[in-house]
N, C-alpha and C positions, 0 to 999 in steps of 0.2 A: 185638355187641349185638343184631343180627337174630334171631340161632340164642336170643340167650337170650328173645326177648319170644315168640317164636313157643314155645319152650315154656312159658313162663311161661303162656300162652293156652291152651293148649292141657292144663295142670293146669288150671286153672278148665274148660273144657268136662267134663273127666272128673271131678273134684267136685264142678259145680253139676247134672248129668246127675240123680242119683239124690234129690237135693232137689225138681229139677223133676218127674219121675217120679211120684214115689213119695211124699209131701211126709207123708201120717200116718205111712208106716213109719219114715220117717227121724228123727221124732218119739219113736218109742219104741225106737230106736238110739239116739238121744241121750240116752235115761233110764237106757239101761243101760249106756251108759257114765260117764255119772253116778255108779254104784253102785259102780265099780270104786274097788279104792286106787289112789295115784297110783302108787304101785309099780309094781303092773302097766300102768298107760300109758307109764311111764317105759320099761319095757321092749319094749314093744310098740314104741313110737315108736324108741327105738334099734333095733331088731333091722329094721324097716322102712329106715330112717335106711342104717345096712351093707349092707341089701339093695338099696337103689337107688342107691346109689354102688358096687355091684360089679358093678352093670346097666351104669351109665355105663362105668365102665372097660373092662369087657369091650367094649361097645360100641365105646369110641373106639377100644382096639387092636385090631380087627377090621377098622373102616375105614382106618386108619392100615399094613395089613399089606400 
């Protein structure tokens, strides 16, 4: 439960980073995501989704070798 809050914390440091930053850009990142069909979020979001569970994996059998 440690390892999860500690990342769970640590997504939020690295998605509120560019809100805090940046706070007009991320404004009209958010318009143009807006624009987009759901289609393409859908895919985006999956192909993200595969790509950070092949991050973990590879991760864990690395430490686990």
């Amino acid at each position: 439960m440690e390892l999860f809050l500690c990342v769970m914390g640590m997504v939020m440091i690295v998605e509120g980073l560019p809100y805090f930053a940046f706070p007009e850009k991320m404004k009209s990142v958010m318009a143009v995501v807006q624009s987009q069909p759901d289609v393409a979020l859908r895919v985006f979001g999956g192909v993200l989704t595969l790509l950070g569970l092949t991050i973990v994996y590879l991760a864990r059998s690395a430490l686990n070798s």
